[in-house]
CHARMM internal coordinates of N, CA and C (Angstrom, degrees):
IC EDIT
DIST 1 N 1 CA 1.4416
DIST 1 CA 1 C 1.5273
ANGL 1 N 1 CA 1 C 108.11
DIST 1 C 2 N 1.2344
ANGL 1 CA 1 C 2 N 109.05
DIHE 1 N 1 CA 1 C 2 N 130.84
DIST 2 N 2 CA 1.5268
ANGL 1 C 2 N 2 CA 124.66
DIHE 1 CA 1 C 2 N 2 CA 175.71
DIST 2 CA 2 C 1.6762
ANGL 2 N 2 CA 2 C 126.71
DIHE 1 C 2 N 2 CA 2 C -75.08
DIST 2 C 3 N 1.0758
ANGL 2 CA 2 C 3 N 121.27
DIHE 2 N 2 CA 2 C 3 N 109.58
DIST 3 N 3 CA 1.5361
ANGL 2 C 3 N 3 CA 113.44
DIHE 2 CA 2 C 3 N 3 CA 169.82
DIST 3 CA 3 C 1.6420
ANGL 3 N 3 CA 3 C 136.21
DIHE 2 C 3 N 3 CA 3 C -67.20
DIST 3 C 4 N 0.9410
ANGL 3 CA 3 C 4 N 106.12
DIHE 3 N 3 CA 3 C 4 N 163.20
DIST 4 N 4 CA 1.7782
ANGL 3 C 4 N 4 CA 94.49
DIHE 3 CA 3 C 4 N 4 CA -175.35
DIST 4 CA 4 C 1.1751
ANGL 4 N 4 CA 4 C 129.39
DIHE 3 C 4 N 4 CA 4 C 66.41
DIST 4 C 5 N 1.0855
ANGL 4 CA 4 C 5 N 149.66
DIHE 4 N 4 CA 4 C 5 N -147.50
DIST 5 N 5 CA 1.2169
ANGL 4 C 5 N 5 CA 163.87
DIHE 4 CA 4 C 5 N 5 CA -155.70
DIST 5 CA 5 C 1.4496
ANGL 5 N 5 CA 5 C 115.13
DIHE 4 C 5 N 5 CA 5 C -131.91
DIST 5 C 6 N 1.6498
ANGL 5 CA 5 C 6 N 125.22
DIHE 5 N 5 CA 5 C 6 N 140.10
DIST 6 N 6 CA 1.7450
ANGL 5 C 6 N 6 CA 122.17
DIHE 5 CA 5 C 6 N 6 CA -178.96
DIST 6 CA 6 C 1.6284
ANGL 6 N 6 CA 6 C 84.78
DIHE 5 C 6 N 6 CA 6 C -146.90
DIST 6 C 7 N 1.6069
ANGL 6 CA 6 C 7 N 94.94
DIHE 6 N 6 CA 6 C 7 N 123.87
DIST 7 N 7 CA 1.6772
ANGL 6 C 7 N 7 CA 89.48
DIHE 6 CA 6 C 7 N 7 CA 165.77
DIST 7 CA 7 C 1.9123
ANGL 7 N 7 CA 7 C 105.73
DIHE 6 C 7 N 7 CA 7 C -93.99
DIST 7 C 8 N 1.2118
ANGL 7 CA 7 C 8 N 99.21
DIHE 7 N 7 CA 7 C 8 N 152.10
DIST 8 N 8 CA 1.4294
ANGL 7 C 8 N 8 CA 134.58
DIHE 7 CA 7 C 8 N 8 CA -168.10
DIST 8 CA 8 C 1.3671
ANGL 8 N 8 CA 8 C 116.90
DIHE 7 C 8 N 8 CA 8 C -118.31
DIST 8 C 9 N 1.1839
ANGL 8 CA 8 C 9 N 129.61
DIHE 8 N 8 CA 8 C 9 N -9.04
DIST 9 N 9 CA 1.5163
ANGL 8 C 9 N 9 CA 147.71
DIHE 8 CA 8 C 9 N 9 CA 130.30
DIST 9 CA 9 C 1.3569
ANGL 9 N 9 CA 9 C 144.40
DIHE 8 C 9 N 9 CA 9 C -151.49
DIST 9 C 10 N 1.1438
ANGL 9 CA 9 C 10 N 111.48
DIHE 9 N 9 CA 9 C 10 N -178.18
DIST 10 N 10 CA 1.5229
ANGL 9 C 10 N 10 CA 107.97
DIHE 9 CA 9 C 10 N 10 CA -177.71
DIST 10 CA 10 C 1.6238
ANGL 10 N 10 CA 10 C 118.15
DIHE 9 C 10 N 10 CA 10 C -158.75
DIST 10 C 11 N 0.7051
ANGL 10 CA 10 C 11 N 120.66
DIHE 10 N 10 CA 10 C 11 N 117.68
DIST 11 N 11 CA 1.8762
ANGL 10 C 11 N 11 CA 128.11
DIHE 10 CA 10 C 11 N 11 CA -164.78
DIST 11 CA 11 C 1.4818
ANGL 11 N 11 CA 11 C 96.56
DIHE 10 C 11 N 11 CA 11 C -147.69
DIST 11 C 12 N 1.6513
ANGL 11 CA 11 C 12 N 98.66
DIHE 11 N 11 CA 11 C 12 N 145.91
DIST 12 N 12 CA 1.6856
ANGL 11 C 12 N 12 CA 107.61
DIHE 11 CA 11 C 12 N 12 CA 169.64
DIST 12 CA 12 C 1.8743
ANGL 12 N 12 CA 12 C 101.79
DIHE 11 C 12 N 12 CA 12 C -99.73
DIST 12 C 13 N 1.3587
ANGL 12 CA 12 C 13 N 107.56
DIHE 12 N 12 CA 12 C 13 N -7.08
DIST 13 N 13 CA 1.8426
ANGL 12 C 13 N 13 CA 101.46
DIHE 12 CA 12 C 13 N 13 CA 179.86
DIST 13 CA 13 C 1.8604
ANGL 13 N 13 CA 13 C 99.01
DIHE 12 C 13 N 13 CA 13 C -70.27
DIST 13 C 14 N 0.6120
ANGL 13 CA 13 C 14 N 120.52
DIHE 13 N 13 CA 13 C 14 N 153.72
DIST 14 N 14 CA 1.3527
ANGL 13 C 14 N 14 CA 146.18
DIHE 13 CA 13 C 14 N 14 CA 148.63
DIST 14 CA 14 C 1.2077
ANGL 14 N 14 CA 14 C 139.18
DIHE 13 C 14 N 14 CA 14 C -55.12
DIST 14 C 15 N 1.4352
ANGL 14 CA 14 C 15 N 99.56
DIHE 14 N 14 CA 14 C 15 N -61.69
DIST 15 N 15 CA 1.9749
ANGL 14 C 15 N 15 CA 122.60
DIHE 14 CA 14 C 15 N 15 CA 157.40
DIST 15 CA 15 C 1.2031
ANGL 15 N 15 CA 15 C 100.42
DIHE 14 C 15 N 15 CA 15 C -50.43
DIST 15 C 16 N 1.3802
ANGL 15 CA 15 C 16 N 113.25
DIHE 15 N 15 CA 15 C 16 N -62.78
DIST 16 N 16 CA 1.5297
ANGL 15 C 16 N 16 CA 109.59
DIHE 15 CA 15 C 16 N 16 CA -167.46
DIST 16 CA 16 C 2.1068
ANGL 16 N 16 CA 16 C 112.34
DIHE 15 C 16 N 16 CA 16 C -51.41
DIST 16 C 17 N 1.2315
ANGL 16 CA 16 C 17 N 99.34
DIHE 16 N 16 CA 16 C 17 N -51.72
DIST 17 N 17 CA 1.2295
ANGL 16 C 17 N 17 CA 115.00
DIHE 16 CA 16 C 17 N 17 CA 170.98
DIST 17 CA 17 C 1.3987
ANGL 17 N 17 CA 17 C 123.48
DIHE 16 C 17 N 17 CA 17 C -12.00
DIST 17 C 18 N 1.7684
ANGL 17 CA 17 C 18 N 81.88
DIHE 17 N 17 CA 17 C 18 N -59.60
DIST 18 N 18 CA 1.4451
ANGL 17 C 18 N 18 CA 112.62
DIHE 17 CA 17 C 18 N 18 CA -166.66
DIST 18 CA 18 C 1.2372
ANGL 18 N 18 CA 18 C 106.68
DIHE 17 C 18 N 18 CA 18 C -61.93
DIST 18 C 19 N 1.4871
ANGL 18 CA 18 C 19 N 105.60
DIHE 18 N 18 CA 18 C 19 N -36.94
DIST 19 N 19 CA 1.5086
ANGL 18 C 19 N 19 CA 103.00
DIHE 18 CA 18 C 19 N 19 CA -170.09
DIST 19 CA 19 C 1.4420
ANGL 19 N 19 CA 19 C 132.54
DIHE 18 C 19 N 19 CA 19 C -69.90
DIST 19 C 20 N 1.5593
ANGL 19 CA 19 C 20 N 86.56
DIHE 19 N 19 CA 19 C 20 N -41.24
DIST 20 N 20 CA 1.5466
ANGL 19 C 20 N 20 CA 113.86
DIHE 19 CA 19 C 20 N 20 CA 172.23
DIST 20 CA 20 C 1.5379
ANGL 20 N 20 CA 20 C 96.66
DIHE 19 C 20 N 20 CA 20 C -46.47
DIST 20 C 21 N 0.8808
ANGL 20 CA 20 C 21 N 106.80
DIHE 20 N 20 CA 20 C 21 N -62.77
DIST 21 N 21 CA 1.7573
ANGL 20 C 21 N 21 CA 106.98
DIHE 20 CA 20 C 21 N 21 CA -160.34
DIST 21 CA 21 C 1.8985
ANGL 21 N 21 CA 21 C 101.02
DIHE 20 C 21 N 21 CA 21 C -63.80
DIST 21 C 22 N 0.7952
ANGL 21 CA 21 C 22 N 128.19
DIHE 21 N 21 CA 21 C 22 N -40.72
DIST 22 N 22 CA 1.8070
ANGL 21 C 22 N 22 CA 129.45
DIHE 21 CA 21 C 22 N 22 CA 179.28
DIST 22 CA 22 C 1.6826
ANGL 22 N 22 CA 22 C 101.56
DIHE 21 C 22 N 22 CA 22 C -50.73
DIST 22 C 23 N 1.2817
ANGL 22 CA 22 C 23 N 92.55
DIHE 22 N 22 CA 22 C 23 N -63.80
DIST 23 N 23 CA 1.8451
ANGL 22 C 23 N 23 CA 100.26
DIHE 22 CA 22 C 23 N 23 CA -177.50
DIST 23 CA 23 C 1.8603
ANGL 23 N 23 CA 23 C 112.29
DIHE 22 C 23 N 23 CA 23 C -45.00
DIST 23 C 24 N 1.2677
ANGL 23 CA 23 C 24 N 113.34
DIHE 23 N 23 CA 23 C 24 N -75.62
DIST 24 N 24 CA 1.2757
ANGL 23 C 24 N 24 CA 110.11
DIHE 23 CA 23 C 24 N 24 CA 160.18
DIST 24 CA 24 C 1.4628
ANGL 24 N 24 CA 24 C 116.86
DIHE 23 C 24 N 24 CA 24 C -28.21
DIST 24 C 25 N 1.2373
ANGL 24 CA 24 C 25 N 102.16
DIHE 24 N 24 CA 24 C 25 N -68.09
DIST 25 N 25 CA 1.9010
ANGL 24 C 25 N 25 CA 93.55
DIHE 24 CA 24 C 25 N 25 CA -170.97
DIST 25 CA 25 C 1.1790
ANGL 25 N 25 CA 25 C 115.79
DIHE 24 C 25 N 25 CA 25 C -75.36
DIST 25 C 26 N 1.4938
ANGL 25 CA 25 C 26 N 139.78
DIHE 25 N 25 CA 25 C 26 N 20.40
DIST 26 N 26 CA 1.3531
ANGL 25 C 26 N 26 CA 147.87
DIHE 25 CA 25 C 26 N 26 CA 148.94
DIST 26 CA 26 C 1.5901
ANGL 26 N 26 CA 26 C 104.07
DIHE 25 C 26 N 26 CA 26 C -89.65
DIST 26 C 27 N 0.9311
ANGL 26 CA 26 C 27 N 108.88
DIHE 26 N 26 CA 26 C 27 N -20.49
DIST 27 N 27 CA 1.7249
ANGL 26 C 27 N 27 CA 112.70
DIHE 26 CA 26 C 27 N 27 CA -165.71
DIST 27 CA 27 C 1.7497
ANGL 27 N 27 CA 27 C 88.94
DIHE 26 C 27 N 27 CA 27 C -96.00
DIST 27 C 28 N 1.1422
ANGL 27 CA 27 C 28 N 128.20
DIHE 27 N 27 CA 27 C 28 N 3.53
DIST 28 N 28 CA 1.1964
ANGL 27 C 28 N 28 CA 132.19
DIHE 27 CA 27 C 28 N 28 CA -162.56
DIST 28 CA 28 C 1.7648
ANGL 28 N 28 CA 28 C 136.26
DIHE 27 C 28 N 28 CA 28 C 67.74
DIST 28 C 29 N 1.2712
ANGL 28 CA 28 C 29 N 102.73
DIHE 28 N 28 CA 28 C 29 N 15.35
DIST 29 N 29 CA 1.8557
ANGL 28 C 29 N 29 CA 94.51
DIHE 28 CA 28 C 29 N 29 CA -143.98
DIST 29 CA 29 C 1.6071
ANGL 29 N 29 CA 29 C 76.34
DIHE 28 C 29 N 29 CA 29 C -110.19
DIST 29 C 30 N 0.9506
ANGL 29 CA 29 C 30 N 101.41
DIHE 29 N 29 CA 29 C 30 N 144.14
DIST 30 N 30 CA 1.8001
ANGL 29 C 30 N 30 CA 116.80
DIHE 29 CA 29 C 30 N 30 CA 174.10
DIST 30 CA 30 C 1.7033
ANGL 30 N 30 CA 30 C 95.25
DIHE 29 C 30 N 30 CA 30 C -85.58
DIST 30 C 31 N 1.5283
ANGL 30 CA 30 C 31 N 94.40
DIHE 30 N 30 CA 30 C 31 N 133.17
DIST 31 N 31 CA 1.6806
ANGL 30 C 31 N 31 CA 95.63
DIHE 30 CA 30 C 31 N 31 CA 163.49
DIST 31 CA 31 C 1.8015
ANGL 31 N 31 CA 31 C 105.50
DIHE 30 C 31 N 31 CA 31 C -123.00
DIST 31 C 32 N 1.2089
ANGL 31 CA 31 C 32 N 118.11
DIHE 31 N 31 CA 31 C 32 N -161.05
DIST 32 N 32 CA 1.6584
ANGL 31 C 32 N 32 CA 136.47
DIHE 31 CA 31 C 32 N 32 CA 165.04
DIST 32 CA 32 C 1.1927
ANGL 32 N 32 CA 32 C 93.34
DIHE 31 C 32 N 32 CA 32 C -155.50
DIST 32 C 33 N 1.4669
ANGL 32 CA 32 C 33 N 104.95
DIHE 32 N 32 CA 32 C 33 N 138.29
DIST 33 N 33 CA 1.9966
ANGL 32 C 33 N 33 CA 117.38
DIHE 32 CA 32 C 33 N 33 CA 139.87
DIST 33 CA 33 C 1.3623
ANGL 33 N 33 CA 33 C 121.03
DIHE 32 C 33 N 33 CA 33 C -91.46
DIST 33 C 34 N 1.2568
ANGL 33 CA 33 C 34 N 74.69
DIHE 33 N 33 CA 33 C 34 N 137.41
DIST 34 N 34 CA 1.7731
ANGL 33 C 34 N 34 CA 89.99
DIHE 33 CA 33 C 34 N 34 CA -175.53
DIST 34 CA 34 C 1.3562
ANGL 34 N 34 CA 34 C 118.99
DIHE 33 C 34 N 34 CA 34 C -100.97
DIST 34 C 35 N 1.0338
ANGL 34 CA 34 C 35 N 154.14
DIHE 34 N 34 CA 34 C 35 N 162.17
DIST 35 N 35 CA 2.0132
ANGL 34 C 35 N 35 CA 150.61
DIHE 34 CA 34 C 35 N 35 CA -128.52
DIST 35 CA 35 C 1.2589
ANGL 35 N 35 CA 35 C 97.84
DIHE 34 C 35 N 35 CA 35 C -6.42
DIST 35 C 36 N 1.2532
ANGL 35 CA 35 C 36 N 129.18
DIHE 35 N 35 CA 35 C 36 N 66.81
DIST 36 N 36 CA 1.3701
ANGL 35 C 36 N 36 CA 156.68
DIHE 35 CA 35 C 36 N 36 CA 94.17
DIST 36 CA 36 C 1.9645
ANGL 36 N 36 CA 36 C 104.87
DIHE 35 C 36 N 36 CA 36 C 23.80
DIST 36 C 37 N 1.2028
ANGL 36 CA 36 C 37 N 80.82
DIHE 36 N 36 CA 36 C 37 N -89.08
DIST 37 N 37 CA 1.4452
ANGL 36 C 37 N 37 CA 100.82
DIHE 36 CA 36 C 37 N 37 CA 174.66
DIST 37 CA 37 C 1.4505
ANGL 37 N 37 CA 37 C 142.59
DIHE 36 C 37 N 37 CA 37 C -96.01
DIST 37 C 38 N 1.3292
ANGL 37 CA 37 C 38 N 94.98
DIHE 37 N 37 CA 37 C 38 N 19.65
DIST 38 N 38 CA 1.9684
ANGL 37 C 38 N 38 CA 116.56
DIHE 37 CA 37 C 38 N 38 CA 163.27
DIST 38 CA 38 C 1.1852
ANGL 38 N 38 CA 38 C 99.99
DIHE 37 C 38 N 38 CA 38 C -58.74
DIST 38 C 39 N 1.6898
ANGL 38 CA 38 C 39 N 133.68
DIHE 38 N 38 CA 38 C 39 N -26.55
DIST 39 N 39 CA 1.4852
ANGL 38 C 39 N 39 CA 112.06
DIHE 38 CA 38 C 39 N 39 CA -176.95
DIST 39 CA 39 C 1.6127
ANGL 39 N 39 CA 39 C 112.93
DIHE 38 C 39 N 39 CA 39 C -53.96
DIST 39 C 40 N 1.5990
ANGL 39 CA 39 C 40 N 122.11
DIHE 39 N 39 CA 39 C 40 N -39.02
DIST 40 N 40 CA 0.8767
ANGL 39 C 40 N 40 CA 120.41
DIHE 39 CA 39 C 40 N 40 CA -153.20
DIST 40 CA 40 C 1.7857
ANGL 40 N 40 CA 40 C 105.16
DIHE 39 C 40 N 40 CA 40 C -73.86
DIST 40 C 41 N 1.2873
ANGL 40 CA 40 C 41 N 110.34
DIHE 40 N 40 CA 40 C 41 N 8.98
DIST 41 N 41 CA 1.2604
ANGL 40 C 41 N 41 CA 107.95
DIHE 40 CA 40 C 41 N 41 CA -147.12
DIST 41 CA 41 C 1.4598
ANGL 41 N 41 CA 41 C 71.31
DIHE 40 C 41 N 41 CA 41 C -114.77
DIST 41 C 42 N 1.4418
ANGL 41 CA 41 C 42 N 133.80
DIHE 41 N 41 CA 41 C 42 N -74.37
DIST 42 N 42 CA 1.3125
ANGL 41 C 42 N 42 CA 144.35
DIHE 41 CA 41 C 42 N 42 CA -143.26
DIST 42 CA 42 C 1.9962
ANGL 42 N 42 CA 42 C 91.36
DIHE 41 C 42 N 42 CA 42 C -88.58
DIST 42 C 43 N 1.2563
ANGL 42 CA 42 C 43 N 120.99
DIHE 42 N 42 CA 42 C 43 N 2.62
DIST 43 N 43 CA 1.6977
ANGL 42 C 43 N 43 CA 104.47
DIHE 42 CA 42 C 43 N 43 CA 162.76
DIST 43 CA 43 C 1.7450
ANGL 43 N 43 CA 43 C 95.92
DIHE 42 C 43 N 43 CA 43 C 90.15
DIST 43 C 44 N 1.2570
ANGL 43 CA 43 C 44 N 135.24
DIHE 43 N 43 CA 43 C 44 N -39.15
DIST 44 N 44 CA 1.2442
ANGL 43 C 44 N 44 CA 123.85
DIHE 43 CA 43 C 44 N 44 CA 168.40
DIST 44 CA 44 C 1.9354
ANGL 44 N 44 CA 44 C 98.50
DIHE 43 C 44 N 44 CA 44 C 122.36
DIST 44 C 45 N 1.5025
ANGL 44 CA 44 C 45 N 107.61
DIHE 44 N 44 CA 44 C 45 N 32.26
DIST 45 N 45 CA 1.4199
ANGL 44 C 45 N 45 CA 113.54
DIHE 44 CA 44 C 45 N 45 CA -177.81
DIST 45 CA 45 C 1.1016
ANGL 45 N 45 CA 45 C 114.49
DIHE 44 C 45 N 45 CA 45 C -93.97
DIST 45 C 46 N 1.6426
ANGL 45 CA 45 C 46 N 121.63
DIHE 45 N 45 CA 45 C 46 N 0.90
DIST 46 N 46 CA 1.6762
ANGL 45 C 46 N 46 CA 119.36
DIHE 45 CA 45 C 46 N 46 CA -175.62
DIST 46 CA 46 C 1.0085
ANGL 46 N 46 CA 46 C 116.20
DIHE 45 C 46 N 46 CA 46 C 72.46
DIST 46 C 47 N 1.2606
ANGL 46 CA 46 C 47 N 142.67
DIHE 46 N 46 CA 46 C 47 N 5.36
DIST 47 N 47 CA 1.4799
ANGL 46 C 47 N 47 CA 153.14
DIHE 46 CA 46 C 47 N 47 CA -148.77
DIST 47 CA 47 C 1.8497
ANGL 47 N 47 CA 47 C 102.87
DIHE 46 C 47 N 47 CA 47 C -94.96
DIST 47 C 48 N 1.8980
ANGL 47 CA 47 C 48 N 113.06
DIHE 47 N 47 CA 47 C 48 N -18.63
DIST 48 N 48 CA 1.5127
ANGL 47 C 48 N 48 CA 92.38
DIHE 47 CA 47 C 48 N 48 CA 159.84
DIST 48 CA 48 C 1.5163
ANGL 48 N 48 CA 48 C 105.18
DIHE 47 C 48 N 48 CA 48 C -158.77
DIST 48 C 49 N 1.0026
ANGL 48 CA 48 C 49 N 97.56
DIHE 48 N 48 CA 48 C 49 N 142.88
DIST 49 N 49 CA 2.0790
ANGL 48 C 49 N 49 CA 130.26
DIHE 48 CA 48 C 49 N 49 CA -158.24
DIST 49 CA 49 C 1.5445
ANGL 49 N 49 CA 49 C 90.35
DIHE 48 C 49 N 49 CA 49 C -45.45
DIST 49 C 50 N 1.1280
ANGL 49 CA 49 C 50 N 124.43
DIHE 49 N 49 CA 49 C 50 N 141.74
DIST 50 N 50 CA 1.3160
ANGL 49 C 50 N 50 CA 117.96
DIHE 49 CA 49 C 50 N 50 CA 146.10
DIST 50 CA 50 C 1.4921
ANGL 50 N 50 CA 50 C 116.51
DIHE 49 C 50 N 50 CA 50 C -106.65
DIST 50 C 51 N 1.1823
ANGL 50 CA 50 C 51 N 115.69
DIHE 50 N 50 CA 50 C 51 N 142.45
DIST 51 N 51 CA 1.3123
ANGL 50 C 51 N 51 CA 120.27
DIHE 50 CA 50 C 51 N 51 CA -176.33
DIST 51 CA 51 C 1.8128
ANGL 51 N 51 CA 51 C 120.52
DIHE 50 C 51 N 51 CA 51 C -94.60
DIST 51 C 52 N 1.5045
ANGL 51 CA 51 C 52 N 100.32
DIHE 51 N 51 CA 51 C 52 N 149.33
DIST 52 N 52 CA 1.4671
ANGL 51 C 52 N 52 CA 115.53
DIHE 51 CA 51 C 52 N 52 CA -174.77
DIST 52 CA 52 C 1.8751
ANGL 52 N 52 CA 52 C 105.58
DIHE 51 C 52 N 52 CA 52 C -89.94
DIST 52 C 53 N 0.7826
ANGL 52 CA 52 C 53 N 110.82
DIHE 52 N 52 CA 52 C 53 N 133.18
DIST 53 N 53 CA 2.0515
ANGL 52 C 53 N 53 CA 119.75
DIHE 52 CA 52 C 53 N 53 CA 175.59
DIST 53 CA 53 C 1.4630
ANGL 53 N 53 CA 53 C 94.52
DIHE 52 C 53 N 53 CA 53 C -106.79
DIST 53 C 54 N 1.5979
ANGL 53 CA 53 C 54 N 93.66
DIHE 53 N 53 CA 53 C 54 N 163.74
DIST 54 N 54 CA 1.3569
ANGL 53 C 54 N 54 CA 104.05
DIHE 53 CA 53 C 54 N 54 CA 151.39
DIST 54 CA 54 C 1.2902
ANGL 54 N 54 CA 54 C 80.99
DIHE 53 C 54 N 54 CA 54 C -169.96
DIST 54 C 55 N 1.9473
ANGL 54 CA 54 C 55 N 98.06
DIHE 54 N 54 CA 54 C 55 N 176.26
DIST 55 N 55 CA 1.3807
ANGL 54 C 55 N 55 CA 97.13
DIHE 54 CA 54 C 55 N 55 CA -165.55
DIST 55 CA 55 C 1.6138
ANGL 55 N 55 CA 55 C 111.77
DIHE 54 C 55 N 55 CA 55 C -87.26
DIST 55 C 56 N 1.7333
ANGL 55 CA 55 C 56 N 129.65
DIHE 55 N 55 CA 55 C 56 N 171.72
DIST 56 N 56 CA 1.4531
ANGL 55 C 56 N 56 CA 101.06
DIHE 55 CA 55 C 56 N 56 CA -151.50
DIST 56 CA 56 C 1.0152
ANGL 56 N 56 CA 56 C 99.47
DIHE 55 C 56 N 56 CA 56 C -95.51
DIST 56 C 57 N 1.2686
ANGL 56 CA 56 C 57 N 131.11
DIHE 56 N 56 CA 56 C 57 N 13.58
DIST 57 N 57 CA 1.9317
ANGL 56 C 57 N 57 CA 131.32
DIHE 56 CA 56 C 57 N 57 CA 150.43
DIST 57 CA 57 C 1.3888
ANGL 57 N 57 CA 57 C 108.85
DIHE 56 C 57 N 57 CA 57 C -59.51
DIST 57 C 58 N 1.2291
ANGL 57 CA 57 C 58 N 107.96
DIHE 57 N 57 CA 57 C 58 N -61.60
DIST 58 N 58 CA 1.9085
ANGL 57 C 58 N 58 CA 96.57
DIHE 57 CA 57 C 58 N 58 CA 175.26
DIST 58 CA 58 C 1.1677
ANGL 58 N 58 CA 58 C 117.61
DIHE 57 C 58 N 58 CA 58 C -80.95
DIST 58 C 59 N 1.1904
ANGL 58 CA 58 C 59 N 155.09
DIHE 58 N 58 CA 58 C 59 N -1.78
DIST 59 N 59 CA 1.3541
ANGL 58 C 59 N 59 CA 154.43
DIHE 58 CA 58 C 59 N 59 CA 158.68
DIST 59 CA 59 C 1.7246
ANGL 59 N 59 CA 59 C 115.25
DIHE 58 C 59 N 59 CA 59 C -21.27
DIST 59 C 60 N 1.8898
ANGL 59 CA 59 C 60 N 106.33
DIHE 59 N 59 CA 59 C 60 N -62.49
DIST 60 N 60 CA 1.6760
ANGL 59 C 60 N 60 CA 88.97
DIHE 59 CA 59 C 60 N 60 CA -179.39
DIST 60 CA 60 C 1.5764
ANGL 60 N 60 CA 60 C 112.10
DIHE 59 C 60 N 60 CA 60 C -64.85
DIST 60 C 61 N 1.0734
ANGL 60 CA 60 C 61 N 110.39
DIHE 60 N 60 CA 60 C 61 N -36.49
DIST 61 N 61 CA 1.8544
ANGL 60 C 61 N 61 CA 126.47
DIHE 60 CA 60 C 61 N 61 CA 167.38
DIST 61 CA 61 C 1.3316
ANGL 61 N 61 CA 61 C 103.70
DIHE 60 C 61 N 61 CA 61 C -28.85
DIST 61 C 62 N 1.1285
ANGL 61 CA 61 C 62 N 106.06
DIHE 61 N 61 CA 61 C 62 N -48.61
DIST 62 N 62 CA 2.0199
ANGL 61 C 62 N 62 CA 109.91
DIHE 61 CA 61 C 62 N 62 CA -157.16
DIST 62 CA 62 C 1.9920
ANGL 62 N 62 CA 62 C 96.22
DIHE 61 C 62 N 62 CA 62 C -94.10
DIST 62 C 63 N 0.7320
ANGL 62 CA 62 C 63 N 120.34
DIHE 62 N 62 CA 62 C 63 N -37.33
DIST 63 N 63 CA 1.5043
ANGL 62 C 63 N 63 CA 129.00
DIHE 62 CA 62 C 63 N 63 CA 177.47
DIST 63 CA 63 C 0.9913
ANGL 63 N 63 CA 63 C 105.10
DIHE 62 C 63 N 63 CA 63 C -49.97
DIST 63 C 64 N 1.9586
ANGL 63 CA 63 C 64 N 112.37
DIHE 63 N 63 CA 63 C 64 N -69.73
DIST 64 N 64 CA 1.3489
ANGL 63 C 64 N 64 CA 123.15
DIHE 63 CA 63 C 64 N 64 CA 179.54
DIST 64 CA 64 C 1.6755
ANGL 64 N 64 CA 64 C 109.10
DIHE 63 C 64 N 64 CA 64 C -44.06
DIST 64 C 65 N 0.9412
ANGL 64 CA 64 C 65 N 97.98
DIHE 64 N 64 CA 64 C 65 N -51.25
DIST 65 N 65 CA 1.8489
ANGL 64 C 65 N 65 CA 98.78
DIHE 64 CA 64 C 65 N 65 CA -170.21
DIST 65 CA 65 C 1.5478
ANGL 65 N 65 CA 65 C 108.16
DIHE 64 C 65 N 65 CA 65 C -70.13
DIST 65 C 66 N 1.4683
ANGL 65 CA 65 C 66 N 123.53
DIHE 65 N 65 CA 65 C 66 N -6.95
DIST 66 N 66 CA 1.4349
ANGL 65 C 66 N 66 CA 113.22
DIHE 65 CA 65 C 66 N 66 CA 174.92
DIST 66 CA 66 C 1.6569
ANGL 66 N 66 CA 66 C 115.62
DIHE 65 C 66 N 66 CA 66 C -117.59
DIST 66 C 67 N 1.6521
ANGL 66 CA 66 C 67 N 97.54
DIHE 66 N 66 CA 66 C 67 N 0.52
DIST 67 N 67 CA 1.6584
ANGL 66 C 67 N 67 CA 125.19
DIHE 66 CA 66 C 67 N 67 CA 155.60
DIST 67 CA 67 C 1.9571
ANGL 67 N 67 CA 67 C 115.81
DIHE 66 C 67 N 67 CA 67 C -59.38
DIST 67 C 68 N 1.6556
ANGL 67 CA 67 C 68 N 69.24
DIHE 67 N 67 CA 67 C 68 N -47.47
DIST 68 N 68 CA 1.8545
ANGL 67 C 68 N 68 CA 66.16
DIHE 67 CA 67 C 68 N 68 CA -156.72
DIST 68 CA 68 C 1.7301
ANGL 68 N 68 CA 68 C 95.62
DIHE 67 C 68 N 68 CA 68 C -101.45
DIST 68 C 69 N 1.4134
ANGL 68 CA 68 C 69 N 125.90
DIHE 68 N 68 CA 68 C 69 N 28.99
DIST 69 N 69 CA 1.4751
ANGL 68 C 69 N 69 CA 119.85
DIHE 68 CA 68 C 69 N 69 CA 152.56
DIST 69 CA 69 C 1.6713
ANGL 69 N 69 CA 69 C 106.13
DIHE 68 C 69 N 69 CA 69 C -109.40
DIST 69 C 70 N 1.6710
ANGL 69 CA 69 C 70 N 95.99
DIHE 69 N 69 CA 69 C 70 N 23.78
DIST 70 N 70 CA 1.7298
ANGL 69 C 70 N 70 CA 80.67
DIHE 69 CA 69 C 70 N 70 CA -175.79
DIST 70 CA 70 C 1.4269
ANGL 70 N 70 CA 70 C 114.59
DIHE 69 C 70 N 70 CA 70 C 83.34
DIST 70 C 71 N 0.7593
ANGL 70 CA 70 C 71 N 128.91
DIHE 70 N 70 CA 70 C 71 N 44.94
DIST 71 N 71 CA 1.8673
ANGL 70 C 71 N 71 CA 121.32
DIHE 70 CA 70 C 71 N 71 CA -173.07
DIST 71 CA 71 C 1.2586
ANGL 71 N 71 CA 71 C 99.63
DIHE 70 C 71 N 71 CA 71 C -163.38
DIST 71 C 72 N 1.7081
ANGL 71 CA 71 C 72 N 108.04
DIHE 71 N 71 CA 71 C 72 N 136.22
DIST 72 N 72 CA 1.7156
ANGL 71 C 72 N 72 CA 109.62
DIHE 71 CA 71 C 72 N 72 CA -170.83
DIST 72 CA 72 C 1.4223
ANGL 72 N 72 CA 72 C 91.90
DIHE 71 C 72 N 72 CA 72 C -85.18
DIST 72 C 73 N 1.4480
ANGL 72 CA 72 C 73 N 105.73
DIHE 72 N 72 CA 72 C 73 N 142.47
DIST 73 N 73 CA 1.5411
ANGL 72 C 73 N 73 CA 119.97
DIHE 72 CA 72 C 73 N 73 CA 172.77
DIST 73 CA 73 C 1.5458
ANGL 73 N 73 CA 73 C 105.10
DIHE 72 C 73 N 73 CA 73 C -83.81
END
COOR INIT
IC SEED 1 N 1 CA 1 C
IC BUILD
């Protein structure tokens, strides 16, 4: 079992974001995004990914589940 935190993606879309995060939390696994709030920094141009965590116990869990909808973890 893994400690801490492993991000499992990273996208500057939003939608996409969104999605990422639904799938996981149907799959049950709690995530966070992390630079969250770089928009405020970068004006809201998408210009850098924010990334998805989870904790590093669910990580292959969360991969697998964004493996097998088709989506690179």
């Amino acid at each position: 079992m893994s400690d801490g935190i492993e991000v499992v993606a990273a996208t500057p879309d939003p939608i996409r974001l969104s999605f990422l995060r639904a799938l996981l939390r149907d799959a049950g696994i709690d995530c966070v995004v992390l630079d969250h709030h770089i928009s405020a920094v970068e004006g809201g141009i998408g210009a850098f990914p924010r990334r998805l965590a989870v904790t590093g116990a669910d990580a292959p869990r969360a991969r697998a589940v964004l493996r097998e909808a088709g989506l690179s973890a």
